[in-house]
Every structure is written in structure tokens, then in C-alpha cells.
N, C-alpha and C positions, 0 to 999 in steps of 0.2 A: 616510286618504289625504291626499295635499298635492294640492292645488290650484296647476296647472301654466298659464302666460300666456306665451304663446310672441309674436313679432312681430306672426303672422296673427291672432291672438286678440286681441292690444292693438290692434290698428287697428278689429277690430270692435266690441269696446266704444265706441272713443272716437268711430266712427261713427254707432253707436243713442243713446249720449249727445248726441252735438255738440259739437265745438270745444268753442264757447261756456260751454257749459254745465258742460263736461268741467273747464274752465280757473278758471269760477266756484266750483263743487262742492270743486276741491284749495283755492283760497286759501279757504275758511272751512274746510276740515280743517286746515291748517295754522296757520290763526288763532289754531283750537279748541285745537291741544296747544302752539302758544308760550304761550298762557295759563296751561298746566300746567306751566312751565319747572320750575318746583322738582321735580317728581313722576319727573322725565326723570333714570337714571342716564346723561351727558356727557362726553365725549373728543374730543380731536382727532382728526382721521382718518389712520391708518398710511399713510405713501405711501413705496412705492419706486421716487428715482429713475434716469434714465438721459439719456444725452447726447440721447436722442430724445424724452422724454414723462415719464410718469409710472403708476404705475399704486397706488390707492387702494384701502383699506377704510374704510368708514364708520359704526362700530356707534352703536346707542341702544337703551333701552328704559326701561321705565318697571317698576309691579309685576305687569304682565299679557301685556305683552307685548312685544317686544325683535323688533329688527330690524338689518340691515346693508345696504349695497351694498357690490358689486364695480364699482370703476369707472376706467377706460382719461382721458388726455388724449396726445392724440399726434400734434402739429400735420402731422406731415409726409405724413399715414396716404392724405390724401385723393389725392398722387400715383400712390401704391400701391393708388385705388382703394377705400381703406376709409374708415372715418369716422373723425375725429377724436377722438372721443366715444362710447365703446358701454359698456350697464353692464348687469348682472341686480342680481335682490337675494332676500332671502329676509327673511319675517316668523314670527315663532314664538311658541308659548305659554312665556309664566318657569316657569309650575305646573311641565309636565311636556315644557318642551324639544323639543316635537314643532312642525315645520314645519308651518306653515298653508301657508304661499304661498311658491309660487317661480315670479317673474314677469322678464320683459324691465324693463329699466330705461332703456333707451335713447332710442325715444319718451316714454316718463314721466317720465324729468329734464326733457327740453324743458322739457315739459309745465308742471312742477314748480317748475322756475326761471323759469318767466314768469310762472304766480300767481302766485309769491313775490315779484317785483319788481313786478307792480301792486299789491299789496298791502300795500308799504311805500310804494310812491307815492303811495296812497290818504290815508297820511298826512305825505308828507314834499311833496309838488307843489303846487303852486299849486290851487285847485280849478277855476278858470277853465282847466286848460290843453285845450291842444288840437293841440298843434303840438308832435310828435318828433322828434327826431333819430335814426335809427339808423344808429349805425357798425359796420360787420361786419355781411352779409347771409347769412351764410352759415347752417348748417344747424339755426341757432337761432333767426335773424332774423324768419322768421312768426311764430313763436312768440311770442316780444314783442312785434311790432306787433300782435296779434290779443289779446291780453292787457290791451293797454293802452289797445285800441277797448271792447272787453268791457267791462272794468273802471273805465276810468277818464274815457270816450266821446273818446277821441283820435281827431281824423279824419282827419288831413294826418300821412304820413311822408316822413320829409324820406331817402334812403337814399343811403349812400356804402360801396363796398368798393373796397379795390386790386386786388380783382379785377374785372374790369367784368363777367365772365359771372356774377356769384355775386347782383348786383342785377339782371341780366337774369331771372333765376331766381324772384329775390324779387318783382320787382312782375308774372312772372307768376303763382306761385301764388296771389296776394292779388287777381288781376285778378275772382275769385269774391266780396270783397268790397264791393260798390261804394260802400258810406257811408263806405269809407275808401279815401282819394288817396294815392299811391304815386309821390312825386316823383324822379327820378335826381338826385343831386349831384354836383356837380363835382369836392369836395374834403371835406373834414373840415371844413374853416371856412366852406364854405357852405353843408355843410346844418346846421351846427349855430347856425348868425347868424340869433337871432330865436327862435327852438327853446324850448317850455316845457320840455322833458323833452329828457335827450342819454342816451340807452344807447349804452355800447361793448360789445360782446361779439363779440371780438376772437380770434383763436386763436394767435399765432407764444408759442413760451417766451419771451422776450426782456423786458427792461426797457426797454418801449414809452412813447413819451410820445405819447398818440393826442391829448390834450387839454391846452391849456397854458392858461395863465391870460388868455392874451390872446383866449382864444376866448369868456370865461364870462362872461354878463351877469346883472346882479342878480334875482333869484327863478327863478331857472335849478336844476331837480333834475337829476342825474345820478346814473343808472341803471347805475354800473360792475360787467359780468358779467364782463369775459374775464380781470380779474388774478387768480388761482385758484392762483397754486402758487408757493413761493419762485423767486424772479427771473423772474418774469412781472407786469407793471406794464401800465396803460392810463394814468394821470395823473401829470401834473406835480406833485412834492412841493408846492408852492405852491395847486395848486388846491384841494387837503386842508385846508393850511394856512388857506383861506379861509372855510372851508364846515363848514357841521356836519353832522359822519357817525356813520352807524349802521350799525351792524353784528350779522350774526348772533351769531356765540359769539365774543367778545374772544381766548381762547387760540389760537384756530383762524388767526381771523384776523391777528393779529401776525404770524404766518409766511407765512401765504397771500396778503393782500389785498395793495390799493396801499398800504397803511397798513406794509405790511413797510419802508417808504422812510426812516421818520420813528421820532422815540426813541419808547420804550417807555410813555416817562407823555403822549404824545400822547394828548389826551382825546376818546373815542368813547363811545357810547351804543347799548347792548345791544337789540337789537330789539323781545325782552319786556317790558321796561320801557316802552317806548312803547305796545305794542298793549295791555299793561293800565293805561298809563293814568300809570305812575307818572316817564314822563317826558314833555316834549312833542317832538313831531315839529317841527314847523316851527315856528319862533316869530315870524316878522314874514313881510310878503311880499317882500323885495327882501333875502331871505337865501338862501344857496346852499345846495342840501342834498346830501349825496351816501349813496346804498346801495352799500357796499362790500360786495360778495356775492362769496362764494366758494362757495356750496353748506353746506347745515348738515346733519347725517346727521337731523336732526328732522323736517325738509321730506321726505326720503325715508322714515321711519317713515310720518308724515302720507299721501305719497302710495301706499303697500305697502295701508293697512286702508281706504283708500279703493277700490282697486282691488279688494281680495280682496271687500269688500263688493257692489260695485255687479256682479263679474262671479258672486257667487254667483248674486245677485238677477236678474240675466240669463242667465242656465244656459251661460256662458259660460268654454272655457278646457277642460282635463281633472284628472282626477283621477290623478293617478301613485303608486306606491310608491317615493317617497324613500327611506324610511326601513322596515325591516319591519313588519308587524304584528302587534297586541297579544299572540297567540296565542305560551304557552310562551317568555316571554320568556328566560329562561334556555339556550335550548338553540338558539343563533345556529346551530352549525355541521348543525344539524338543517335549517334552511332549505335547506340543500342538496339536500334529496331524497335518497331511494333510490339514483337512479341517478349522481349525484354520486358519495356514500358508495362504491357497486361501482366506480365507476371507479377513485375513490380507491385503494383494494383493490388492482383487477389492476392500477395505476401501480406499489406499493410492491413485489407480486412480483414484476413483472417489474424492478425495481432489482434487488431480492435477487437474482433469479438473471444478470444481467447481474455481478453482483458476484461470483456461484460460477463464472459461466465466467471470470472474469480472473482466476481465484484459483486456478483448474486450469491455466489457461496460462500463469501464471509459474511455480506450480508446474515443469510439465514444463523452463521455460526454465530453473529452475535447477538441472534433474537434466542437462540435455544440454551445461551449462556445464561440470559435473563430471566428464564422460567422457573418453578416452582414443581416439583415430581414427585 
């Protein structure tokens, strides 16, 4: 049987875990398998797109076990009432290609990409910082700010959307927070003046310049989520130009990030490489860093055996028949049953004799064609 994680099922987990704990638990899963970068078979993710969105596959797997998302971007969804963002996925055995897990993806990327960006900031931020910026408040922006209180003890967010309801939004669900302040800003260049940390995560397709260089002060990290898809950009070519970036998987991102902006031998540095060790993250403090994230299908392996695990261990989710079982594998159309089979049966007679009676009635029609009246 697969093991099924539906919406209602994912909120219960993440509620007997905690936030916290939930956000803690993905970034050392995710830590754990960049360190096994080479073990991972790697691709970029298939995306088709359209003048509205996009919509993505995202495979990986390693020698045990192999995973995917299905996952949606489609800025314009929330007029229509939907998210912008909704994804499942499935994790499975390499042995014998049977689904473990088939879960909601949707709260889990949140989830998933805001470990993932404390977890680079852990080594690319100042370690004094304490003061964020978040631009775009929208249905990611908790998720960051609680990420990067967790992870990284950030107490003051600085918050600016061009929607005003979408930070009305933000600094109430975070009002449950209290060791973290939750400022409104005015603009883009006020709440980012002064700011240890700037996340954009941003939703329009567009080649957006959310951040220009005249905004960025030395030892300044920037936290860039929302450039994710050819001609979708959050920074000024120049602010790249300034700053030393990391990135998840280099192939992926030349297409995807804000780094799509700039030539091809523009020099980046692979994520794995830092977290084991073999580059460094920040190298002075009055250097600009930036995470150009676009999502890496490694981060959603990481978050599929975390979830499959923790909701065994909490008897959490159900058991479904994806796939049939073991029994008589050979004789698929046996699964049918009995009364399939009969039906089957009296379907194909009654064709035949639908077939005798138009074959009597043209008959006759071409004896009474022949007569004489």
C-alpha cells in the first residue's frame, strides 16, 4: 500500500511537530542529502510554458529511492481564487518502483523553501544579523519570516507588498509570534535601508527589478525566492554583478534564476560545495551575498522521506491502492473480478447481436430496393 498525505493530513502533522521544529527537521534533511550531491541521479526540471504560468516536473533520485513533484506557478490564479503555487509529489522504491508516498506538495514547498533559504543564510549572513527585509508578503512570506527567526534568531521584519492586504495578512498571522516584530513599510527601499537579510519572493512572470544597486549596503545577504522561471527576474543585473552567489544546481539555474540576466561564464558557486565545506560561503563581512533559489527537485526528495517518515511514526495520512497488489502479478485484467469479466460478456453479445439485427435490416433494405411496385 502507498501511503496517501492529503492537505488535512499535512497540517496535522505539521501541527503535532511545530512550525518550528517542522522547518528545523527539513533544513538538516536537506543538509543531509546536499552532502550526498554525487549519489543523486540530476536534471533540470521539465516545465511547460504558457502566456499564464507554468507548470513543472521535478525528478531525482539516488540508488534507493527516486522521487518527483508536480508543480503549478501561475501568478494570476489568486484573482481566480486559487493559489499561485499548488504541487503533490510522489516518492518511490529504485528496487522495485513501487510508490511509498503520495503526498500534497503545496504547504511542504513553503515549508521546504524557507529551510532551504535559512540554511544557506546560515552560511552566507552575517552572523550578527537580526534585521529582514521581506518583499512579497504573500502566501510564502510566513514561511520565511519564521524560518529565519527559527534558524537564524531574526527578530524585526521589515514587510513591504504592492498589495497592502497581503502584509495586513502577514503581520496578522505572525501576531502569534511575539519575539518577532513585524514592521509595515512603505516601500521597497524602506524596508530594505539598514536590513541584514533582503528576501524577495515575489510572484508577477515579469523581468522585475525589485532591487537595484542603489538599494544594497555592504554585508547585506539577499535572500532571492521569486526569480524561478525563464523571464521572471527580482534583481538588477548589477546587483549580481556585485555580490557573490550561490546556487542550487548551476544547469537549472542559468535558465531559471536572476542569473538568466548575465553570460553564461558568470561565476556562481554550487550550494554543495559550500555546505561540505569545499567552498566558502561568506568570505569578509562587508561582502554582498546573494541565494539565487529557484527550487532544486533535491530539496523536495529531502522533504517527500521526511514527511513519509515522521507521518508513519505518527499513524498519520492513509494507506491507498495506487498501484495493485502483489498477488498473481501476471493476470492484471483478473483484478477485474468476476463480475467485470460477466459484464464484459453480456457487453460483447449484445454488440453481436446489435450487429445481426443491422445486418437483417439492410438485408431486407436491399431486397425491397430490387422489387418492382
Amino acid at each position: 500500500m502507498t501511503r496517501f498525505i492529503d492537505v488535512p493530513a499535512m497540517t496535522r502533522l505539521v501541527q503535532q511537530v511545530g512550525v518550528a521544529r517542522f522547518i528545523t527537521d527539513l533544513a538538516d534533511a536537506i543538509e543531509a542529502d546536499y552532502l550526498r550531491w554525487h549519489e543523486f541521479d540530476k536534471s533540470a526540471r521539465l516545465a511547460s510554458h504558457s502566456a499564464l504560468g507554468v507548470i513543472e516536473l521535478m525528478p531525482v533520485g539516488d540508488t534507493q529511492r527516486f522521487a518527483f513533484k508536480y508543480v503549478n506557478g501561475h501568478p494570476k490564479n489568486t484573482a481566480r481564487g486559487l493559489f499561485t503555487v499548488m504541487a503533490f509529489g510522489v516518492l518511490a522504491e529504485v528496487e522495485t518502483g513501487y510508490p511509498l508516498l503520495l503526498s500534497e506538495l503545496t504547504l511542504t514547498t513553503a515549508l521546504r523553501t524557507a529551510a532551504t533559504s535559512a540554511l544557506v543564510a546560515q552560511r552566507l549572513a552575517r552572523p550578527e544579523s537580526r534585521t529582514m527585509a521581506l518583499i512579497g508578503n504573500g502566501a510564502q512570506g510566513e514561511f520565511q519570516a519564521l524560518a529565519f527567526h527559527t534558524l537564524l534568531g531574526i527578530t524585526e521584519i521589515r514587510a513591504f507588498d504592492v498589495d497592502p492586504a497581503a502584509t495586513t495578512k502577514l503581520i496578522r498571522n505572525l501576531a502569534g509570534y511575539p519575539a518577532l516584530r513585524v514592521t509595515r513599510a512603505a516601500s521597497t527601499a524602506a524596508a530594505v535601508r539598514g536590513a541584514d537579510i533582503v528576501t524577495t519572493v515575489t510572484a508577477d512572470k515579469t523581468r522585475a527589478t525589485i532591487l537595484t544597486p542603489a538599494m544594497i549596503e555592504p554585508g547585506m545577504h539577499i535572500n532571492a525566492v521569486g526569480g524561478d522561471c525563464p523571464g521572471k527576474t527580482e534583481l538588477h543585473a548589477d546587483v549580481l554583478r556585485g555580490a557573490r552567489v550561490i546556487v542550487e544546481y548551476e544547469p537549472q539555474t542559468r535558465i531559471e534564476g536572476d542569473i538568466q540576466q548575465l553570460p553564461a561564464d558568470f561565476p556562481v558557486t554550487e550550494l554543495w560545495r559550500v555546505l561540505g565545506g569545499l567552498a566558502p560561503g561568506r568570505e569578509h563581512a562587508r561582502q554582498v551575498t546573494v541565494f539565487d533559489s529557484v527550487g532544486f527537485a533535491l530539496e523536495d526528495y529531502s522533504a517527500l522521506r521526511y514527511v513519509h517518515a515522521a507521518a508513519l511514526a505518527r499513524g498519520i495520512g492513509e494507506d491507498v491502492a495506487l498501484v495493485p497488489p502483489g498477488r498473481h502479478p501476471k493476470d492484471l485484467f483478473g483484478r477485474l473480478g468476476a463480475a467485470a469479466t460477466t459484464r464484459a460478456s453480456n457487453e460483447a453479445l449484445a454488440a453481436l447481436g446489435i450487429q445481426s439485427v443491422r445486418r437483417n435490416v439492410n438485408s431486407v433494405a436491399e431486397t425491397a430496393s430490387g422489387c418492382s411496385c
